[in-house]
C-alpha positions as a LaTeX table, in Angstrom:
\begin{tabular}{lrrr}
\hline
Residue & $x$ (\AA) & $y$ (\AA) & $z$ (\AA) \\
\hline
Unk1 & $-20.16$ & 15.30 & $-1.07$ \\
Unk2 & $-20.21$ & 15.49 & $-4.83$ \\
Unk3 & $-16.74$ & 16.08 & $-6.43$ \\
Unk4 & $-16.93$ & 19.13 & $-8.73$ \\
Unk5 & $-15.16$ & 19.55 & $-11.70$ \\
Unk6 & $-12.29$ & 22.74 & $-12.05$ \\
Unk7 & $-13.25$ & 25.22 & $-14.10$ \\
Unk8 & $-11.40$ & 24.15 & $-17.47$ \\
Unk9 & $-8.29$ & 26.71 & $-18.19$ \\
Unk10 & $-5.64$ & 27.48 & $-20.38$ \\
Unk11 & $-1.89$ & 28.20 & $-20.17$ \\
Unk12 & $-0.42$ & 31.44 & $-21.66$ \\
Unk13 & 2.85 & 31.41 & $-22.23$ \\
Unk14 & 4.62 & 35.54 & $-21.94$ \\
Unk15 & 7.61 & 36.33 & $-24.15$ \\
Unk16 & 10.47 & 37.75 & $-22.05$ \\
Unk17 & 9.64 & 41.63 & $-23.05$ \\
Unk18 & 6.04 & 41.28 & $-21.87$ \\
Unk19 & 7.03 & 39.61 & $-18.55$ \\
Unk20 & 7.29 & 42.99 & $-16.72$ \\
Unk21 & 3.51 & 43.74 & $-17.17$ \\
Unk22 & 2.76 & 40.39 & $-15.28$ \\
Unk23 & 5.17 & 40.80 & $-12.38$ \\
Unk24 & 8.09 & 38.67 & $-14.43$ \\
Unk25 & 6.24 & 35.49 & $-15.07$ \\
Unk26 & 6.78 & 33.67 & $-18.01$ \\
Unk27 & 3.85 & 31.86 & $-17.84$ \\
Unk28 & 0.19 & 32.17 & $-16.49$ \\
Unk29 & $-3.08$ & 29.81 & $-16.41$ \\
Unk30 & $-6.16$ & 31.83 & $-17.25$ \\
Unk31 & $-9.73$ & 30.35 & $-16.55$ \\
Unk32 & $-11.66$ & 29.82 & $-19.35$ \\
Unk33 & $-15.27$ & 29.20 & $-20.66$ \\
Unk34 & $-16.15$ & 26.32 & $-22.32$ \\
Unk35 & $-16.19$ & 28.44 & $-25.65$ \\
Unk36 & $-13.67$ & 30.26 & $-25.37$ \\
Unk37 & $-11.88$ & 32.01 & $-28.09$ \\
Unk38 & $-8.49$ & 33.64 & $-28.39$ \\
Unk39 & $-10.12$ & 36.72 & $-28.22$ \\
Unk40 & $-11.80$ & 36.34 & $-24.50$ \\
Unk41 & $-8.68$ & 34.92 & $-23.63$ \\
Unk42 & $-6.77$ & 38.34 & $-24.23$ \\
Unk43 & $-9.38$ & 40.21 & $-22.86$ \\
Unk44 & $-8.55$ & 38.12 & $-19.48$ \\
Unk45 & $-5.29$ & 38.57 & $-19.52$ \\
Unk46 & $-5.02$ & 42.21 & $-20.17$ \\
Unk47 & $-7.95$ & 42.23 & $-17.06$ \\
Unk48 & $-6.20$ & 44.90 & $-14.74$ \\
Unk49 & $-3.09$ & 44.72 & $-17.38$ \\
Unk50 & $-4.13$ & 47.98 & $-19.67$ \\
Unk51 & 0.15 & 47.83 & $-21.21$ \\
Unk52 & 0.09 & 44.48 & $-21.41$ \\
Unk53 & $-2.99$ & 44.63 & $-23.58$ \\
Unk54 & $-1.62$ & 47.55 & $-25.50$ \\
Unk55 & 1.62 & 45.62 & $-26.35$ \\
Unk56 & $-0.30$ & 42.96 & $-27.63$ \\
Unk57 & $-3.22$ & 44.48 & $-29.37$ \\
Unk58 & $-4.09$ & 47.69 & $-31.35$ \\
Unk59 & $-6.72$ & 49.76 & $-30.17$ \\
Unk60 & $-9.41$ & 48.51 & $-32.51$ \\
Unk61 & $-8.86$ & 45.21 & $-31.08$ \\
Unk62 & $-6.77$ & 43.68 & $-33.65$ \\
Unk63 & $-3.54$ & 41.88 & $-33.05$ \\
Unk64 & $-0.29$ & 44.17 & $-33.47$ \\
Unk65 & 1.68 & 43.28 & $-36.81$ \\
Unk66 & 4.58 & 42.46 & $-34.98$ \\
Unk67 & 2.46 & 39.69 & $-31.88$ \\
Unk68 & 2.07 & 36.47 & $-32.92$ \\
Unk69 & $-0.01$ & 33.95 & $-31.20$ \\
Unk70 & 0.21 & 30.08 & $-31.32$ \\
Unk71 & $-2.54$ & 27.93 & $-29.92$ \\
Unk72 & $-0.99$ & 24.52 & $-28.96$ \\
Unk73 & 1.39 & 25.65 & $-31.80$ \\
Unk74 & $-0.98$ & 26.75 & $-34.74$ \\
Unk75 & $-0.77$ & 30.24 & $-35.61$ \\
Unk76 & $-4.05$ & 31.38 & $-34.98$ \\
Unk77 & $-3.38$ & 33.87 & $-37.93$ \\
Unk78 & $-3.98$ & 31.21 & $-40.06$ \\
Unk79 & $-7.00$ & 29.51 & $-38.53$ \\
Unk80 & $-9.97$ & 31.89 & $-37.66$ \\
Unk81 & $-8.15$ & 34.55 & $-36.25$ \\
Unk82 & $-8.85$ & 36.18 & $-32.69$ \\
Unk83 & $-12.30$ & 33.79 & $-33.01$ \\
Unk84 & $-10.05$ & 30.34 & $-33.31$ \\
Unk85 & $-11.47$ & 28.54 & $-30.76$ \\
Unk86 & $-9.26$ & 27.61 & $-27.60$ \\
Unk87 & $-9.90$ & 24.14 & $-26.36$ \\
Unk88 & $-9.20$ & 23.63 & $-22.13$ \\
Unk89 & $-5.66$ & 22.84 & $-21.41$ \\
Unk90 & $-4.52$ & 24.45 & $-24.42$ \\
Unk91 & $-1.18$ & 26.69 & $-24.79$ \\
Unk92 & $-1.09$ & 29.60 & $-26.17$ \\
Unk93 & 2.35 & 31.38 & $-27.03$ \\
Unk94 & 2.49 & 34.76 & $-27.51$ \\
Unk95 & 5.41 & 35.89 & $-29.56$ \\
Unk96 & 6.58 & 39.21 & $-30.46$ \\
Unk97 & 8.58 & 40.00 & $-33.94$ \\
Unk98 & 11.72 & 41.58 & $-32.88$ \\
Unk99 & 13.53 & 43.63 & $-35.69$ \\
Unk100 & 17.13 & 45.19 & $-35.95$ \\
Unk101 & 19.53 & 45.51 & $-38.56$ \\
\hline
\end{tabular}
């Protein structure tokens, strides 16, 4: 029987105020395709999550000002955006600003 390969995936690390929209866990490997973007990698995650995808991003699809998002610790704000490309086996860390005074 030929051995087949796992789909490739990612890991997606959840901040500690987001962990209630994914039943408390602080982490969670997504499936992936082979060109996946950060963008298709939200839209999986926030798949049955509607909060958790409004927490994260605006409803034009744009990242709030306040979530950041690492992949395998680059800010993707500084590389292409929600189309930086997300290898397989790649973390991504979503962090949220959190202000006070």
């Amino acid at each position: 029987m030929p051995e087949t390969s796992p789909l490739p995936s990612v890991i997606v690390l959840i901040p500690t105020l987001l962990r209630q929209y994914v039943d408390g866990r602080s982490a969670i490997r997504l499936s992936i395709a082979d060109d996946a973007d950060v963008a298709s990698v939200l839209d999986g995650l926030g798949e049955g999550r509607p909060l958790l995808d409004q927490r994260i991003r605006e409803e034009t699809g744009v990242l709030r000002r306040y979530v950041n998002i690492y992949v395998d610790g680059e800010d993707v704000r500084r590389l292409d955006g929600l189309a930086t490309a997300v290898p397989a086996g790649a973390t991504i860390m979503i962090m949220q600003s959190v202000a006070g005074g």
